[in-house]
KOLDO-562153 format. One record per residue: residue number from 1; residue in one letter; x, y, z of N, C-alpha, C in turn. Coordinates in Angstrom, 3 decimals, padded with zeros to 6 digits. Layout:
N
+-----+------+----------+----------+----------+----------+----------+----------+----------+----------+----------+
| pos | code |      n.u |      n.v |      n.w |     ca.u |     ca.v |     ca.w |      c.u |      c.v |      c.w |
+-----+------+----------+----------+----------+----------+----------+----------+----------+----------+----------+
| NUM |    a |        X |        Y |        Z |        X |        Y |        Z |        X |        Y |        Z |
...
+-----+------+----------+----------+----------+----------+----------+----------+----------+----------+----------+
//
This chain:
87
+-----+------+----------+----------+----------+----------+----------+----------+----------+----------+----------+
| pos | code |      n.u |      n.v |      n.w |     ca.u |     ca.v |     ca.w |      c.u |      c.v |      c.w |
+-----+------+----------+----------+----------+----------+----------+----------+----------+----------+----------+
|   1 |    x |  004.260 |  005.638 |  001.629 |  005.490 |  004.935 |  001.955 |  005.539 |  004.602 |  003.442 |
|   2 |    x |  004.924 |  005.513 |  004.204 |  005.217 |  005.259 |  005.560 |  004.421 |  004.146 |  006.157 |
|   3 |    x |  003.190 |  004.129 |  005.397 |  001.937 |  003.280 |  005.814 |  002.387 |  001.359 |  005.447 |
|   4 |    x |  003.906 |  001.210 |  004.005 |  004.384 |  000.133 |  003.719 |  005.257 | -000.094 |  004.696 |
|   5 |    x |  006.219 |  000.945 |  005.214 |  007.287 |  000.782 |  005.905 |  006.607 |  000.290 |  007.070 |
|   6 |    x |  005.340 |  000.511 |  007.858 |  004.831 |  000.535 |  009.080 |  004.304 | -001.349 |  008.906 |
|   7 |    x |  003.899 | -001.225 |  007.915 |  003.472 | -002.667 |  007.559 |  004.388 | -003.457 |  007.471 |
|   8 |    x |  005.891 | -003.317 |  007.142 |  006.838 | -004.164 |  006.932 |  007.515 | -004.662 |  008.706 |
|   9 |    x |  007.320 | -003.184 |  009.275 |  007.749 | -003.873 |  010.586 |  006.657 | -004.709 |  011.612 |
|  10 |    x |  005.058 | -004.327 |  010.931 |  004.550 | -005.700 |  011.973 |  004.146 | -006.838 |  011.309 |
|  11 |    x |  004.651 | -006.749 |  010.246 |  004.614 | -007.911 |  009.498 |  005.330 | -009.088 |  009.474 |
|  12 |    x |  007.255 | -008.256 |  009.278 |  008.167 | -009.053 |  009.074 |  008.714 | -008.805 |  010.829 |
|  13 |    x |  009.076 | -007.788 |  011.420 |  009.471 | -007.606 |  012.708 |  008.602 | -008.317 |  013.529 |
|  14 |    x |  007.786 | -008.113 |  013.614 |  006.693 | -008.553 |  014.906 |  005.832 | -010.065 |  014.618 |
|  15 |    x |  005.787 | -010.455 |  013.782 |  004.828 | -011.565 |  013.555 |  005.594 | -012.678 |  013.029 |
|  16 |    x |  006.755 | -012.191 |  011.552 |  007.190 | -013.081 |  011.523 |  008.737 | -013.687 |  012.183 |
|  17 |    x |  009.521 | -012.677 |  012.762 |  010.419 | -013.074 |  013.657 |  010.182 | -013.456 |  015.195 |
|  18 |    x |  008.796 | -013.067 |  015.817 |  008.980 | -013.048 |  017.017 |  007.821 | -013.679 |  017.301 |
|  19 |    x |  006.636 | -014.324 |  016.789 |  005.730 | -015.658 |  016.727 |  005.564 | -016.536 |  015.762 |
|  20 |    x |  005.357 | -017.668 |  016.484 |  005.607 | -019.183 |  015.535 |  004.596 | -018.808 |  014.152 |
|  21 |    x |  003.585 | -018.072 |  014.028 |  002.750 | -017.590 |  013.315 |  002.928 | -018.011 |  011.797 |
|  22 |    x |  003.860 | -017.507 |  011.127 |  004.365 | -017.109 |  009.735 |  004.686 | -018.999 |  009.872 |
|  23 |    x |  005.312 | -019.240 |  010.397 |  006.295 | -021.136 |  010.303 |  004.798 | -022.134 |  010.231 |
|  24 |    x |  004.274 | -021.848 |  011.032 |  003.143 | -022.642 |  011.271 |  002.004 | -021.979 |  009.895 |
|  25 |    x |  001.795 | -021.250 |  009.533 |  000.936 | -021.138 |  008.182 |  001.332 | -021.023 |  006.553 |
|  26 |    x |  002.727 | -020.731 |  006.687 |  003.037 | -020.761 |  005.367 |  004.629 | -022.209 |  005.404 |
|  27 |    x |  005.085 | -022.172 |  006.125 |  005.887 | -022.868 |  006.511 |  007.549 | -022.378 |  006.947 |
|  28 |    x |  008.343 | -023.229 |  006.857 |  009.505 | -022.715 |  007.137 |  010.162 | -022.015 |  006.106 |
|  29 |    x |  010.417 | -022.017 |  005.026 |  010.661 | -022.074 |  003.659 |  010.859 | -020.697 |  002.983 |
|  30 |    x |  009.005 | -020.791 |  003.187 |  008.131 | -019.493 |  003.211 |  008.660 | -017.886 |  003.931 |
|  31 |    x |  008.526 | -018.730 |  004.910 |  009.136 | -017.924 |  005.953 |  010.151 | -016.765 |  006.244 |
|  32 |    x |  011.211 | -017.733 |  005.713 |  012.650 | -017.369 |  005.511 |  012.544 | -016.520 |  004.109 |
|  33 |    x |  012.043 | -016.721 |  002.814 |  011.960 | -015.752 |  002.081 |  011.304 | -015.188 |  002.219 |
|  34 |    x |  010.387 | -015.008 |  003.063 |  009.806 | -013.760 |  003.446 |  010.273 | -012.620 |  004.179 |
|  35 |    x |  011.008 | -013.089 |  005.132 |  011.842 | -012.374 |  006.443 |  013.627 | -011.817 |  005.299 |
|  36 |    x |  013.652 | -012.602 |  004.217 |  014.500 | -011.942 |  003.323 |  014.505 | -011.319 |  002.425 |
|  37 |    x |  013.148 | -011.065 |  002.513 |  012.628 | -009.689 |  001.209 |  012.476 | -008.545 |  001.908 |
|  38 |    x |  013.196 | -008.519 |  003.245 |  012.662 | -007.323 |  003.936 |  013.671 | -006.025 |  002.976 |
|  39 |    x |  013.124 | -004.777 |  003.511 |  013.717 | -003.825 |  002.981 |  012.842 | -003.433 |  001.417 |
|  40 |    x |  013.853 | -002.892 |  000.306 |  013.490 | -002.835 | -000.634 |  012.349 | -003.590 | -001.290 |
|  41 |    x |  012.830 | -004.825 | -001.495 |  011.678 | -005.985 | -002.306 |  010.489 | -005.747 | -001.493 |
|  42 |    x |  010.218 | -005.808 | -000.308 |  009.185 | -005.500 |  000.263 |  008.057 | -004.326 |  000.045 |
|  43 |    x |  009.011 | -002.895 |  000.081 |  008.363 | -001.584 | -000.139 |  008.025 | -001.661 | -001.415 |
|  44 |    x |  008.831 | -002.128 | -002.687 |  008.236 | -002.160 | -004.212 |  006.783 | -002.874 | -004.225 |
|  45 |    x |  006.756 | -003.889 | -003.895 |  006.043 | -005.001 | -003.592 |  004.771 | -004.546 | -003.145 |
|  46 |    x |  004.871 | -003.976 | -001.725 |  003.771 | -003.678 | -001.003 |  003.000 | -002.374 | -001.294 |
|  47 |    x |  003.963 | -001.141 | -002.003 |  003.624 | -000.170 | -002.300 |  002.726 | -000.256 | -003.513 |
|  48 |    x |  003.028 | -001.313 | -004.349 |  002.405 | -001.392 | -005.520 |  000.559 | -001.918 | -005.019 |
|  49 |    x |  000.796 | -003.073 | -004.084 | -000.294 | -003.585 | -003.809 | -001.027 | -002.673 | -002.895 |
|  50 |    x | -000.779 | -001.649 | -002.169 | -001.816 | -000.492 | -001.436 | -001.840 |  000.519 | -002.787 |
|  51 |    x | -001.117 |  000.953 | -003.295 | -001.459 |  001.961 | -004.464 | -002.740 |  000.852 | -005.230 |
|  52 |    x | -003.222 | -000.311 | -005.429 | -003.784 | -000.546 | -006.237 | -005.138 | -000.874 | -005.145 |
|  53 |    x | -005.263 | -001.447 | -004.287 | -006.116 | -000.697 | -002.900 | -006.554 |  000.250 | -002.796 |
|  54 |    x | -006.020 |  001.551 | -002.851 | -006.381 |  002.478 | -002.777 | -006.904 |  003.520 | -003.562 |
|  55 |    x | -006.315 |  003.099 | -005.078 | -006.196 |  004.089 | -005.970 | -007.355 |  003.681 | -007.050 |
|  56 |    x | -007.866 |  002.084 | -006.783 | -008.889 |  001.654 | -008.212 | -010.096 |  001.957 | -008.076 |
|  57 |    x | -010.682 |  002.448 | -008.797 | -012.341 |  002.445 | -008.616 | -012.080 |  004.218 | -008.913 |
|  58 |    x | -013.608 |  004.586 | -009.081 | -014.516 |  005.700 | -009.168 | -014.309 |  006.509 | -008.070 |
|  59 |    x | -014.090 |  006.155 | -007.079 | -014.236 |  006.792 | -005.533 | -013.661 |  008.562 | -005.368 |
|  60 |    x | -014.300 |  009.043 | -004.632 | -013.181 |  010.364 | -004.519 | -012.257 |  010.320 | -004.252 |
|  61 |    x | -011.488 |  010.016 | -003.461 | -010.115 |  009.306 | -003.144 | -009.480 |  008.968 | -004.532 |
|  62 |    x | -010.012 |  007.812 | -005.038 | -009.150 |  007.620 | -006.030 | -008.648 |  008.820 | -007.277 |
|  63 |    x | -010.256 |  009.469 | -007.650 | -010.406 |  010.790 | -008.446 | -009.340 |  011.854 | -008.314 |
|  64 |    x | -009.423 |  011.798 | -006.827 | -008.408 |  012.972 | -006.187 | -008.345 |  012.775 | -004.836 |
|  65 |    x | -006.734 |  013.236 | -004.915 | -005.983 |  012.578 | -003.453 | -006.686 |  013.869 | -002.506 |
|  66 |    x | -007.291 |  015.031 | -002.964 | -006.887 |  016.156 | -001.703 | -008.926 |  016.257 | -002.326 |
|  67 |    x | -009.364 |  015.968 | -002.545 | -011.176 |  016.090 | -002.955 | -011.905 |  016.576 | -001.537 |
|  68 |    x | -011.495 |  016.402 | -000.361 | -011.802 |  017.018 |  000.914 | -012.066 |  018.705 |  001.232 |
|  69 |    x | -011.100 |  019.644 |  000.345 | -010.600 |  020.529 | -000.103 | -010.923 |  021.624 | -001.296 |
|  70 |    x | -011.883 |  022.555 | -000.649 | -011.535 |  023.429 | -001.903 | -010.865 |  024.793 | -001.462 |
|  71 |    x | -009.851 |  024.848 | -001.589 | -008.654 |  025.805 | -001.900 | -007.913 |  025.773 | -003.079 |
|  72 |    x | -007.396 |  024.825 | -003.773 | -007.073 |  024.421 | -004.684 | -008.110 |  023.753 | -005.524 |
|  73 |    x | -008.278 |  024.367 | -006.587 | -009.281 |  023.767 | -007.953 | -008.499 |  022.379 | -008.364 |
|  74 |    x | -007.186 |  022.558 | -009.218 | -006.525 |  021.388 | -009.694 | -007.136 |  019.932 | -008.574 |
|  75 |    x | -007.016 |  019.771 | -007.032 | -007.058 |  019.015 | -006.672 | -008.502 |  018.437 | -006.379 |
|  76 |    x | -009.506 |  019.075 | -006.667 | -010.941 |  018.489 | -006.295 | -012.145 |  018.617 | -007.745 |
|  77 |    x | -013.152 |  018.436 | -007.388 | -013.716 |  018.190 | -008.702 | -013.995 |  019.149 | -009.771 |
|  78 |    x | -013.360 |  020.350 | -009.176 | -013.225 |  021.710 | -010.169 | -012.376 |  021.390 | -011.269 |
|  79 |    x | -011.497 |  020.500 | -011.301 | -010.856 |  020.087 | -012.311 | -010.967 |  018.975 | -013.020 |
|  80 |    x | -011.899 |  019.066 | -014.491 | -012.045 |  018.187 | -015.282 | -011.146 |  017.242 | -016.069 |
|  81 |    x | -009.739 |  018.025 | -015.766 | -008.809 |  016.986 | -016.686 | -008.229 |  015.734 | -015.960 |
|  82 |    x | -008.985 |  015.658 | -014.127 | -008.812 |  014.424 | -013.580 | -009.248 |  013.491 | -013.914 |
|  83 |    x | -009.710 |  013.509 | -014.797 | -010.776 |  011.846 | -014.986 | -010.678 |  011.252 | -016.801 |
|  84 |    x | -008.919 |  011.805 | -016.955 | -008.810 |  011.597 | -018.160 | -008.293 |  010.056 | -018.303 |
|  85 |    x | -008.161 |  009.194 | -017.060 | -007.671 |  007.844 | -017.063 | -009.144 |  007.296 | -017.661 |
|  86 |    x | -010.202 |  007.628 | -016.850 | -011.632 |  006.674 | -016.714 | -012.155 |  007.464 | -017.861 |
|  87 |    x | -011.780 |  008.282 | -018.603 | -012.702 |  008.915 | -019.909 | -012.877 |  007.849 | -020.770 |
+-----+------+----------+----------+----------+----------+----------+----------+----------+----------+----------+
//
């Protein structure tokens, strides 16, 4: 969440309110509904599109969020019932 929220302010704060940037490539239009999805519509939006970034594929990461780690079995590859999506 923090990594969308961080994205929403140099996205919509910094780029598209405060350089011609956003007007000049998507247009004016654009723009304006963009700079009005801030907040909510944004975090649903954006959260969905880094969860699917981050989370697709085989990878350890995706397998398991904490795989860095063995202290906990459940979270690394000691636990076989992680890979009941890709079975």
């Amino acid at each position: 969440l923090s990594c969308v929220k961080a994205g929403e302010v140099i996205s919509i704060d910094v780029i598209a309110l405060r350089t011609p940037i956003f007007v000049k490539v998507f247009g004016s239009f654009a723009t304006l509904m963009f700079v009005q999805a801030r907040g909510w519509p944004y975090v649903i939006t954006f959260w969905g599109v880094f969860d699917i970034l981050t989370l697709y594929g085989r990878n350890a990461f995706a397998r398991h969020w904490l795989f860095w780690q063995d202290l906990i079995d459940m979270c690394n590859d000691q636990n076989p019932a992680a890979d009941f999506l890709h079975g």
